[in-house]
N, C-alpha and C positions, 0 to 999 in steps of 0.2 A: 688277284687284281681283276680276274675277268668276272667275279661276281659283285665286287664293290658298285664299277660303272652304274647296273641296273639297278642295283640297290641305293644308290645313293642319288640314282635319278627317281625313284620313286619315294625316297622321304622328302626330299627339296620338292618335289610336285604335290606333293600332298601337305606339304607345310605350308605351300602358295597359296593352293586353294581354300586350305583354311583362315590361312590369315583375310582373301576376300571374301570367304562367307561368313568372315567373325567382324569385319571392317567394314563392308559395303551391303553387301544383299540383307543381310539381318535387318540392321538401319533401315534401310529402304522401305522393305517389306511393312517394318513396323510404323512406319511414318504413313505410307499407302493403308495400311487397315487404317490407321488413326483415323485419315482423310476420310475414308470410306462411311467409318463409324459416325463420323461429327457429322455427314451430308443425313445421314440415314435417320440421325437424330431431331432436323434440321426438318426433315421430311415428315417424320409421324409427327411432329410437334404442333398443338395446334394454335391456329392463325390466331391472334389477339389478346394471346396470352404469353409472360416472360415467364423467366427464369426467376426464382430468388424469391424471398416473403413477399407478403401483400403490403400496401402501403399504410396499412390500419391496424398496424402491428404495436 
């Protein structure tokens, strides 16, 4: 029994933290690059020109 204790507080903590870096920070981080990506995209893009075919297609 006296080796259970530590042991079983080290799988339940390490189950936690996976379950928030599998639930929360993943997501985030990847939502945060997205943002990042689409300002940066947003920034080289130049001024007077879209997206998408020309209108004389």
């Amino acid at each position: 029994a006296s080796l259970q204790k530590p042991l079983a507080i080290t799988v339940i903590g390490g189950l936690l933290v996976s379950a928030v870096l599998t639930l929360i920070v993943i997501p985030l981080v990847y939502t945060w690059l997205e943002d990042i990506n689409d300002m940066a995209a947003g920034f080289f893009q130049k001024k007077g020109r879209t997206k998408g075919m020309s209108s004389n297609a």
